[in-house]
C-alpha positions, 0 to 999 in steps of 0.5 A: 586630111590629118592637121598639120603639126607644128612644134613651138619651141622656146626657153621656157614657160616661166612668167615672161613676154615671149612665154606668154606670147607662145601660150596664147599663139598655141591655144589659137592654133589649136582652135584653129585646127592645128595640132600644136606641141611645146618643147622648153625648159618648163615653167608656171605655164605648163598647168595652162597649156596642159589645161589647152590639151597641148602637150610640152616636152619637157628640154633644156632649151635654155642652155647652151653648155655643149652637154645640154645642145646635144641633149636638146638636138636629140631629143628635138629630133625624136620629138619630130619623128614621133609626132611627125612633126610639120613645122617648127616655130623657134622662139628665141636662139638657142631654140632656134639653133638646136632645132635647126640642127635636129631638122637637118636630115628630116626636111622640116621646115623652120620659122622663128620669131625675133621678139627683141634685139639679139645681140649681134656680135660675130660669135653670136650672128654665127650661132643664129638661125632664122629658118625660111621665114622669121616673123618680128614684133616690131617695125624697129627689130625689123630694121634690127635684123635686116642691118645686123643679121643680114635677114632678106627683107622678102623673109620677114613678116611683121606680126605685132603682139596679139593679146586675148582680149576676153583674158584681159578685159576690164570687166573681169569680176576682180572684188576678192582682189581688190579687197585683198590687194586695196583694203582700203577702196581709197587707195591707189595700186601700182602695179609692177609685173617683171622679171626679178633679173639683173637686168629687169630688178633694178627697174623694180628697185626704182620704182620701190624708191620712188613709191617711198619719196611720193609716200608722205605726198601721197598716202594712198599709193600701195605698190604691188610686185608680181614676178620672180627671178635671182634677185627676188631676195634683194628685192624683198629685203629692200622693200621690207627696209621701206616698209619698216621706215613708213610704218606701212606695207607700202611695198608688197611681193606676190611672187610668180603669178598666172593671174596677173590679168585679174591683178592688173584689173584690181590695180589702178596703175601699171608699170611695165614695158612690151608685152606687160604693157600691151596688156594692161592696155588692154585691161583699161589700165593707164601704164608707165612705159619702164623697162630694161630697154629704156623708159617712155613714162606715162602713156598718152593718146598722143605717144601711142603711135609712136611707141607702136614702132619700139613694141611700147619698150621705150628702147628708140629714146635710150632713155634710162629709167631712174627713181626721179623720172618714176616719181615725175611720172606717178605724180603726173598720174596721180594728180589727173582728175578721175574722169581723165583717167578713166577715159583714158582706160577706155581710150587704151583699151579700145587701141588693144582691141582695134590693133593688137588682138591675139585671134588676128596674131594667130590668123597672120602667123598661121598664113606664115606657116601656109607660106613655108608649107607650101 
């Protein structure tokens, strides 16, 4: 019997929650015994999925201008006839609304997955498309889409994040890392991997002014940035701005990096949200919740479960993050003992292990597929 074919689509493959979340979902698929396919827009995956041997088409699946729509339907649809495709997962709109088009007269079937809030405006609820069975990440997008899309409740699965526990893994070897990033063993990484958009680099931005105020308290603290976007510039120019002022390389910018398993061991504490936060988690890394969405601080054994419901975004709070509740929530780190800190990198990583493993993700959105193939 052939395998079943199933065909992931998304924006893109550059460094981000969803992008990551499909690349670890496509390689256990395929270990699975499916026969997996991407289609986006391309990105600093592509090498590991090809390294998966996973094919990816390359669409502009992160357009909606019409010219770009009618090129994705058409080249979707030839994707589906020619790799006699089975199944589409979508994940995100515009993926979700093409392909829904490109199915319509060869009866493929279609899932997508809701990995934040999508605006609900009219205009936008009438462009959006769930297919038979839409899978979400949280219990609150659950709520989310049940309100505001008007998703039967009997259609939607709750799958949290999976995470690859040997990828992410504090035993991984990490010395040339720490040498490069610490230099000094004494010193304290802060690590910060996001998006350098409008709505994401301000986060950094705050972060950067925090580091500054705690730096004449806190000597030792180094901030590294991995990530890449429209406002790397101003980020880059607002650190070298710190660094000239401190007379140190406080702050520094690595850029778009797939490493970033092996940066978040070689740190000591890292700032993120959603997935991010999953995985330093999972690392054994102690994590400040701040992000576009919202701010939860520094992570404890007893927030744990309530940061579970928003995904680890902060969003259920309406908290803003600022410069100030950054500087609170370092310092709070940075004065915990050492053996508090340490237990509770094993405390966190055993929480990942224990409710957010990537084999059990793959296992649950697999028996999704079933459901709908059947």
């Amino acid at each position: 019997m052939a395998p079943v074919t199933v065909l992931l689509t998304l924006m893109g493959l550059g460094i981000g929650g969803a992008e990551t979340h499909v690349v670890v979902l496509a390689g256990h698929l395929k270990e699975l015994g499916y026969r997996v396919l991407i289609a986006s827009s391309g990105g600093a995956y592509e090498e590991t999925v090809a390294r998966q041997g996973i094919r990816h088409y390359s669409v502009p699946l992160d357009n909606s201008r019409l010219s770009s729509v009618i090129q994705s339907v058409s080249a979707v649809r030839k994707i589906i006839k020619s790799e006699k495709v089975d199944l589409i997962h979508a994940h995100a709109r515009i993926p979700a609304f093409i392909c829904d088009l490109a199915r319509q007269f060869a009866g493929v079937p279609m899932i997508t997955t809701a990995h934040a809030m999508f605006a609900a405006g009219f205009h936008l609820r009438s462009l959006s498309r769930w297919g038979e069975k839409t899978i979400v990440i949280s219990s609150d997008i659950k709520e989310y889409m049940i309100k505001c899309f008007r998703v039967p409740e009997s259609n939607i699965t709750l799958i949290h994040n999976g995470i690859d526990l040997e990828m992410f893994n504090p035993a991984l070897s990490v010395g040339d890392l720490v040498e490069e990033l610490k230099g000094d063993s004494n010193r304290n990484l802060i690590i910060n991997i996001s998006r350098l958009d409008k709505r994401l680099a301000p986060v950094s931005s705050s972060l950067i002014e925090a580091c500054e105020y705690l730096y004449a308290d806190f000597p030792t603290i180094r901030l590294i940035i991995v990530g890449d976007g429209d406002c790397a510039r101003e980020v880059a120019d607002q650190a070298r701005g710190v660094n000239a002022r401190t007379s140190s390389e406080l702050v520094r910018l690595l850029g778009a990096r797939t490493d970033v398993n092996r940066i978040m061991v070689a740190g000591d504490l890292i700032v993120g949200v959603s997935r991010v936060a999953l995985e330093a988690m999972a690392s054994g890394r102690n994590i400040i919740l701040a992000g576009g969405e919202g701010y939860g601080g520094l992570i404890s054994e007893g927030s744990l479960a309530l940061f579970e419901k928003d995904n680890f975004t902060g969003r259920q709070f309406k908290n803003q993050v600022t410069a100030s509740n950054l500087v609170d929530a370092i310092r709070e780190f940075l004065c915990l003992p050492l053996e508090q800190r340490k237990q509770m990198e094993i405390l966190l990583r055993k929480y990942i292990v224990e409710n957010y493993s990537s084999i059990k993700m793959a296992k649950d959105t697999a028996r999704v597929y079933q459901e709908v193939l059947a």
